[in-house]
NUNUKOL-877192 format. One record per residue (C-alpha): residue number from 1; residue in three letters; chain; x, y, z. Coordinates in steps of 0.2 Angstrom, whole numbers, always signed. Layout:
N
<node NUM ala A <X Y Z>>,
...
END
This chain:
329
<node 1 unk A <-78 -203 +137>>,
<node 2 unk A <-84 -186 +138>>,
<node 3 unk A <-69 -178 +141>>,
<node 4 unk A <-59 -189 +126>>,
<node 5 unk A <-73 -184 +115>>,
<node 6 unk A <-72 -167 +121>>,
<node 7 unk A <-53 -166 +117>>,
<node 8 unk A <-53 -174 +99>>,
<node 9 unk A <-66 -160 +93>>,
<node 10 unk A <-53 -148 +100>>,
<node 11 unk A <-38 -155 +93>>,
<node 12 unk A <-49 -157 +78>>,
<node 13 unk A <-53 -138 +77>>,
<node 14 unk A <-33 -135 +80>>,
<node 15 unk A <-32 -144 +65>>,
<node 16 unk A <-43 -137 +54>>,
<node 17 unk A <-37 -117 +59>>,
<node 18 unk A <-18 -123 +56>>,
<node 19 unk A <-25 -129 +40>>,
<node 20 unk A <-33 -111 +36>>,
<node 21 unk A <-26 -100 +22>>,
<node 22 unk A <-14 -86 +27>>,
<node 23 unk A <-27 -75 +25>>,
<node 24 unk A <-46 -74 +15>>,
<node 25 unk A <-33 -69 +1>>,
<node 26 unk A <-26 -85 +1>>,
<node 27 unk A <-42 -96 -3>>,
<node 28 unk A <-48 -87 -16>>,
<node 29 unk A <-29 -86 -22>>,
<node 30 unk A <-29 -106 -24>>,
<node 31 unk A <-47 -105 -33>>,
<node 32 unk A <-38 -94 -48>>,
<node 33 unk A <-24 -107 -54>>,
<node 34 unk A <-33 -109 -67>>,
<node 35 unk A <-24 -94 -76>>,
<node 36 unk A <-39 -82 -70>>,
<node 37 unk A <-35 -65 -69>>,
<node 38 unk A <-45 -52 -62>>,
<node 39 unk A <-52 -44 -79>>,
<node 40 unk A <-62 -59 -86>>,
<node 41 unk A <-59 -50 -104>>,
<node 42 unk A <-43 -50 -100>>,
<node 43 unk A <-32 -55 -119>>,
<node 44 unk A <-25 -71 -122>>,
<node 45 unk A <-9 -65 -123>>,
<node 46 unk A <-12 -56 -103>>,
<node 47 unk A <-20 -74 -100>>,
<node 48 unk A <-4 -84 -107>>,
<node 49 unk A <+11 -73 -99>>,
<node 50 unk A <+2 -77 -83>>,
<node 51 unk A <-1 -94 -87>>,
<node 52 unk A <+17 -95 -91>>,
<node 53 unk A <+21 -85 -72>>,
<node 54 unk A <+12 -97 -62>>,
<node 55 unk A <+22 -110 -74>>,
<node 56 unk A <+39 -106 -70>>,
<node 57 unk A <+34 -100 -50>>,
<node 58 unk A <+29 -120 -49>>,
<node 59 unk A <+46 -126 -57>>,
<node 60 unk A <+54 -116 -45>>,
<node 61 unk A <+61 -105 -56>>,
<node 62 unk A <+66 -85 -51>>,
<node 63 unk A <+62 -74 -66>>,
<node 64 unk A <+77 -62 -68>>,
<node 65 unk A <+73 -41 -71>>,
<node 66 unk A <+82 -28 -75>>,
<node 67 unk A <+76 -7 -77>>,
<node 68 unk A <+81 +2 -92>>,
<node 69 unk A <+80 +23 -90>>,
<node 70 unk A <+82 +34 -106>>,
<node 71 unk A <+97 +42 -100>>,
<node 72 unk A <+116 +36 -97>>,
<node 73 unk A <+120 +18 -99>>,
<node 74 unk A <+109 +6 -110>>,
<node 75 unk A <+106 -6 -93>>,
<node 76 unk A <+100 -21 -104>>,
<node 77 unk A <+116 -21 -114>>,
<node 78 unk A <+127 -19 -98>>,
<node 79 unk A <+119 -36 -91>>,
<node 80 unk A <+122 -44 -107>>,
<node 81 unk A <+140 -37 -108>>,
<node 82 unk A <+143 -42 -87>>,
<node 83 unk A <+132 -58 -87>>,
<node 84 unk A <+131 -66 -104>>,
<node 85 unk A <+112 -66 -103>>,
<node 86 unk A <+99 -52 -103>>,
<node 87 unk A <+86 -51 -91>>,
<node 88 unk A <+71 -62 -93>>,
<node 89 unk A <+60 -45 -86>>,
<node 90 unk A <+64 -27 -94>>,
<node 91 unk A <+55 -12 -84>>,
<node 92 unk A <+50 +6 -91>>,
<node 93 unk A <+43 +19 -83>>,
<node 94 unk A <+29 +34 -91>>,
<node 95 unk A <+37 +46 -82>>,
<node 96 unk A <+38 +58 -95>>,
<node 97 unk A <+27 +63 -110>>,
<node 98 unk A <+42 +65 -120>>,
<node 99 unk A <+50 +49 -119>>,
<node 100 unk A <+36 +37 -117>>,
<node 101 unk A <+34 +33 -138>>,
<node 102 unk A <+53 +27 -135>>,
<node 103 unk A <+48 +16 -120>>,
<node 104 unk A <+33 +9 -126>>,
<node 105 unk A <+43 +5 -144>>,
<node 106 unk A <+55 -4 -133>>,
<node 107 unk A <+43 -14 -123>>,
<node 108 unk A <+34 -21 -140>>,
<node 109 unk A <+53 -26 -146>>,
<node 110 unk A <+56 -34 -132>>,
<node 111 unk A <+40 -45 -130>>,
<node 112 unk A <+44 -47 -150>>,
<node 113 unk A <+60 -55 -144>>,
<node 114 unk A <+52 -69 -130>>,
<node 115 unk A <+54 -58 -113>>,
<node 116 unk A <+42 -51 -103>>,
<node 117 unk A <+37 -32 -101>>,
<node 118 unk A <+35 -24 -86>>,
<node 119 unk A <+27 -7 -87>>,
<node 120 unk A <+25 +6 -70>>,
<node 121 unk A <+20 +25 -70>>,
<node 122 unk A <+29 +39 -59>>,
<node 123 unk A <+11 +46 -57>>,
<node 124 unk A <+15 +65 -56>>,
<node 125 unk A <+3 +74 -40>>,
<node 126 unk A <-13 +80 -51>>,
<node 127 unk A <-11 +99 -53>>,
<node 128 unk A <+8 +99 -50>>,
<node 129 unk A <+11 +92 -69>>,
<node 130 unk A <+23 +75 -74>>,
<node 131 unk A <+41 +70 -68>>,
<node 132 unk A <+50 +62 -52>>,
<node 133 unk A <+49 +79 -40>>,
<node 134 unk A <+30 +82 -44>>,
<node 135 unk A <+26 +64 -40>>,
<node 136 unk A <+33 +67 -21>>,
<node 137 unk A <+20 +84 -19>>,
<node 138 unk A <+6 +84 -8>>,
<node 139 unk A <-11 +88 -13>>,
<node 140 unk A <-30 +83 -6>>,
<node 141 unk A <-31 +65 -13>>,
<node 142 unk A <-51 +69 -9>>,
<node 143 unk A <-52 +83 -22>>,
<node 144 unk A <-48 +70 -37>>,
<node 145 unk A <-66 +65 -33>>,
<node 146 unk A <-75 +79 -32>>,
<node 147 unk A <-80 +82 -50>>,
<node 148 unk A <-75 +99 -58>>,
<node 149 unk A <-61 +104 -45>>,
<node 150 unk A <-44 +107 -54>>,
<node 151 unk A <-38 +91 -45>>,
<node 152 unk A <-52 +79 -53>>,
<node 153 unk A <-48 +88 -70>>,
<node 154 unk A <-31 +86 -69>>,
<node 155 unk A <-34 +67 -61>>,
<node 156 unk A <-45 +62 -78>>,
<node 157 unk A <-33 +69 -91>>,
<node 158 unk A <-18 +59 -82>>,
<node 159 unk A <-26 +43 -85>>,
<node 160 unk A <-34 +47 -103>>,
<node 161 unk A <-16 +55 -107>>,
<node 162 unk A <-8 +37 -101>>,
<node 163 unk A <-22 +26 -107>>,
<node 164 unk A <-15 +31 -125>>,
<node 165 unk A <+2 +22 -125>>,
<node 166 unk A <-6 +8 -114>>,
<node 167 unk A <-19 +5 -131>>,
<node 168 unk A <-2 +5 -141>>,
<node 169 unk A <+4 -8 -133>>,
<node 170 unk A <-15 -16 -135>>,
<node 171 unk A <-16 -14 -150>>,
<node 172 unk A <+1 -21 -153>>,
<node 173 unk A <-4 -37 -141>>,
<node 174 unk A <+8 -35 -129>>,
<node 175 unk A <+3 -39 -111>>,
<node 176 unk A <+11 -29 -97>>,
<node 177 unk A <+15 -30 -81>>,
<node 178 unk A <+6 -15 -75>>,
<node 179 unk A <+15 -8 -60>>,
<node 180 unk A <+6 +12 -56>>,
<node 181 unk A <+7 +21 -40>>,
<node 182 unk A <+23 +9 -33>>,
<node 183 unk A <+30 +10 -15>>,
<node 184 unk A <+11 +16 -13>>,
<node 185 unk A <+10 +12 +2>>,
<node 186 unk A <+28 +21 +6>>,
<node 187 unk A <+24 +43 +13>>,
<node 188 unk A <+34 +49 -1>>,
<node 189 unk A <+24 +49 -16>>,
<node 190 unk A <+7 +59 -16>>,
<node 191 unk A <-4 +45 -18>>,
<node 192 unk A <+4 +36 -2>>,
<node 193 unk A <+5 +53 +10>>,
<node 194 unk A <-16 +51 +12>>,
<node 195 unk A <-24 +36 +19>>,
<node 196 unk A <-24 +18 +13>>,
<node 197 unk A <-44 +21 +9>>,
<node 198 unk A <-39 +35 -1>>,
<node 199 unk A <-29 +25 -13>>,
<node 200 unk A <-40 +11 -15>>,
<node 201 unk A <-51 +24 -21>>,
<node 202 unk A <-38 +28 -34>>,
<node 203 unk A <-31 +12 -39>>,
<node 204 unk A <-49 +4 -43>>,
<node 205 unk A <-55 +23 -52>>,
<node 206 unk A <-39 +17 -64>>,
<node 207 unk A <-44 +0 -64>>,
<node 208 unk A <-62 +3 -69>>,
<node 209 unk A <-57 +17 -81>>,
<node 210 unk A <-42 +8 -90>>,
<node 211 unk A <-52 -11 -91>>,
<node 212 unk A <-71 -6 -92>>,
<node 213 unk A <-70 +10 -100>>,
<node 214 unk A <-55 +11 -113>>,
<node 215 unk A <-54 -11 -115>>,
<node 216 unk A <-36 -11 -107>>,
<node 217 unk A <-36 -31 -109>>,
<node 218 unk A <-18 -32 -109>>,
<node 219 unk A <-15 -29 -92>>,
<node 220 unk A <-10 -40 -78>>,
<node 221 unk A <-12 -28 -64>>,
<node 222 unk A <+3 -28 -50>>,
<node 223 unk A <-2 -20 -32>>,
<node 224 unk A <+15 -13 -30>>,
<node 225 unk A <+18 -11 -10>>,
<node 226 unk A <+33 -1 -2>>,
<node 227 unk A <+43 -11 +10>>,
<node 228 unk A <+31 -4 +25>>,
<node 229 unk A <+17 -14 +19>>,
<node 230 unk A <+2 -8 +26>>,
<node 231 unk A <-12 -19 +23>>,
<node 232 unk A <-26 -6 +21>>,
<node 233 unk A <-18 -1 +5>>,
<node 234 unk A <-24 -19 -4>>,
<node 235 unk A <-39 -13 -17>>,
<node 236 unk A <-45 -29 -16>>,
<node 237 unk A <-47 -46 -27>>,
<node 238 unk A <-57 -40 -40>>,
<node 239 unk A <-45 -26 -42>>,
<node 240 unk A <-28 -36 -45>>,
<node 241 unk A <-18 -50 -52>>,
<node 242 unk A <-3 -49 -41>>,
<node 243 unk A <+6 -42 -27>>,
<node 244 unk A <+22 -38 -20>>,
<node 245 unk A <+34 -26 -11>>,
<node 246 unk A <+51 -16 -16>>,
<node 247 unk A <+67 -14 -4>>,
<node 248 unk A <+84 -6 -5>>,
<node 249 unk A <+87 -16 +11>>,
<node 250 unk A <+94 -33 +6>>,
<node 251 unk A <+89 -40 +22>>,
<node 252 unk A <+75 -35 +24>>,
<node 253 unk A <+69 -47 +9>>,
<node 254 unk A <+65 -61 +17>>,
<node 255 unk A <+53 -55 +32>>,
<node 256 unk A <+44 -44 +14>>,
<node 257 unk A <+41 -59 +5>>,
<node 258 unk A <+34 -67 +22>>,
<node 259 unk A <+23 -52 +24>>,
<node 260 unk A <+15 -51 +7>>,
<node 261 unk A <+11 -69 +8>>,
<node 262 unk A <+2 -68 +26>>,
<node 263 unk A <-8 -54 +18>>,
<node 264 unk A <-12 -58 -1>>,
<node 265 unk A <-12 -78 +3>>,
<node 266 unk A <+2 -91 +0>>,
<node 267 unk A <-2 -94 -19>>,
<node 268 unk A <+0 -77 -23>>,
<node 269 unk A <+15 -75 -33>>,
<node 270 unk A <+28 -62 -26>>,
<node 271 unk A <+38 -52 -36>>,
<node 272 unk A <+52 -40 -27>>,
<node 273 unk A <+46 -28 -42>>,
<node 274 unk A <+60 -14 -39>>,
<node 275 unk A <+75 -18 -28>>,
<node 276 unk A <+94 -12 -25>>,
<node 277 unk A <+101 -28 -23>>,
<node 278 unk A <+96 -44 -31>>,
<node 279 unk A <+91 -58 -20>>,
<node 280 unk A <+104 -71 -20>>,
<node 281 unk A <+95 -86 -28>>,
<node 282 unk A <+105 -98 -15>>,
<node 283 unk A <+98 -91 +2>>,
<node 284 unk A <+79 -89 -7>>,
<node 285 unk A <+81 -109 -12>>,
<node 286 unk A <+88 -112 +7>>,
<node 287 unk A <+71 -98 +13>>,
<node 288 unk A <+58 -103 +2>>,
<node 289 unk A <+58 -85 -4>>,
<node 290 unk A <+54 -88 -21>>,
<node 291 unk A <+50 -75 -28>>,
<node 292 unk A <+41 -72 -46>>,
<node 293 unk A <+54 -59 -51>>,
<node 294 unk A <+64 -46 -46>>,
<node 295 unk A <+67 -31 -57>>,
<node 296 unk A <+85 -22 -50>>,
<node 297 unk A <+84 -3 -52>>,
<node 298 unk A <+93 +5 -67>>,
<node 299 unk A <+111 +16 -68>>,
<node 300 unk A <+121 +18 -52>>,
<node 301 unk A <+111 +1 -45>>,
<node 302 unk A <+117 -11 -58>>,
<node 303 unk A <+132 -5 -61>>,
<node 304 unk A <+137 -4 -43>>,
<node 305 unk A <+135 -20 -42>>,
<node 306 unk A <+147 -33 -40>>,
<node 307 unk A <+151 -39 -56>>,
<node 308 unk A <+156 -54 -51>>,
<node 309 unk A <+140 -58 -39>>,
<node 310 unk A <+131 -53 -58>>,
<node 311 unk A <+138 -64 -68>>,
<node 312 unk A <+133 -81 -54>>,
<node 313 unk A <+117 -74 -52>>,
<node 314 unk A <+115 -73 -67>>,
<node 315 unk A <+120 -90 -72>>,
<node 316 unk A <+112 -99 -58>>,
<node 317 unk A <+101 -112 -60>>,
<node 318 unk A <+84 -105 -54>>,
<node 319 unk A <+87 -90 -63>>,
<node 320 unk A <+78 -88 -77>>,
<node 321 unk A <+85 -75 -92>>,
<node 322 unk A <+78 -73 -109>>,
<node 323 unk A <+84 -86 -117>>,
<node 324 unk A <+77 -98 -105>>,
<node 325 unk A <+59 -92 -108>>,
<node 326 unk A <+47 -101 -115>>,
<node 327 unk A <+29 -94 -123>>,
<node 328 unk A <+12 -103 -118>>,
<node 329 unk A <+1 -110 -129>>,
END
């Protein structure tokens, strides 16, 4: 009797850690289905775009995305031309002071149109000034912190120089997908050539700057991992909304999404926020790699693509494009 008794608490305990969340993510992920973000200001239009994401993630519907870049091709227009359908997702990028009053007049017109805005910032090094080749320098990540060196100046009127087209878009109530520092886990980018605690310190200085300080309610704040994935680069729950990683390699998709899941918790949704080839819908269905959206990089990556592969992609049914969008209440 002993010994049967002795057995069923076992098997019992079996039970109860297969039954466990993926992670301590993953409990606290199922606790915020009630459209929670982390900002409890956050505005009821941030509130209803993710109430409308957690919607369509649970109709097991894909979210189609699309980058646009201010130079060659108008990518939006080539889906539409390709495909019949323009993206449900249209990403920009504050990557230079010049053009950011264009992007950010873009995003309004689009959220204006049904879609949904999706926002990232190629984040150049502090010291080294703005654009794609100063984002990839190297300085002491610790120095941002250490008030009155040249990179903590340089760090603080970064983010009050950004914070300004972010209030535009505020002020204009259009929530955004907020994207900073991607592939931040990746060695390429500044903030990713230090240590995972390093950038934690940085993503929650934005955080606390851009929510508390300048009232940044708009924001649904997206962790945007490399495909390395190293988990020490997670800022922690009260620090984002949700989480995901980017690729180039198409078959490495499916072992990402898996990855994100074991660490952020199997409610999280996932999107593949910046990729070089679009997931094919049929083999995410067959997977159960579902992601929340994917967002395919601008020029040479869309219209390298197969036209053909486009256009069924496209017009598959768990892909969702603008037209099939639907705002909350």
């Amino acid at each position: 009797m002993k010994a049967k008794f002795i057995c069923g608490v076992t098997m019992l305990l079996a039970l109860c850690v297969a039954l466990m969340p993926y992670s301590a993510e993953a409990k606290v992920s199922r606790e915020r289905k009630a459209n929670q973000l982390s900002n409890p200001k956050a505005s009821p239009e941030a509130r209803k775009l993710f109430k409308e994401l957690l919607s369509y993630h649970a109709d097991g519907k894909i979210l189609s995305g699309q980058m646009w870049a201010p130079w060659g091709i108008d990518e939006i227009e080539y889906v539409y031309k390709t495909t019949g359908k323009y993206p449900a997702v249209r990403g920009h990028d504050l990557i230079h002071e010049r053009s950011n009053a264009r992007e950010v007049e873009l995003l309004i017109e689009w959220y204006r149109k049904g879609g949904i805005p999706t926002l990232m910032w190629h984040w150049g090094a502090p010291t080294k000034g703005e654009g794609y080749e100063q984002s990839k320098m190297q300085i002491d990540i610790k120095q941002c912190f250490v008030e009155g060196t040249p990179e903590n100046k340089a760090m603080w009127a970064d983010l009050k120089r950004v914070a300004v087209w972010l209030k535009q878009l505020r002020d204009a109530k259009v929530p955004i997908l907020w994207r900073p520092m991607h592939e931040c886990d990746g060695d390429w980018f500044w903030y990713g050539k230090g240590t995972g605690e390093e950038f934690v310190k940085l993503w929650r200085t934005m955080y606390d700057y851009f929510t508390h300080e300048c009232g940044l309610d708009n924001l649904i704040w997206v962790v945007p991992h490399s495909d390395w994935i190293d988990p020490s680069y997670n800022p922690g729950r009260e620090y984002y909304d949700l989480a995901g990683p980017d690729t180039y390699r198409k078959e490495w998709q499916g072992d990402l999404y898996k990855k994100i899941r074991n660490i952020y918790g199997e409610d999280n949704l996932i999107p593949l926020h910046e990729c070089g080839t679009i997931p094919d819908p049929d083999e995410c269905k067959a997977n159960g790699t579902m992601w929340s959206w994917w967002m395919l990089w601008h020029t040479m990556h869309v219209t390298g693509h197969n036209k053909e592969d486009l256009r069924r992609i496209y017009n598959h049914e768990i892909v969702l494009t603008l037209d099939e969008l639907k705002r909350a209440k």
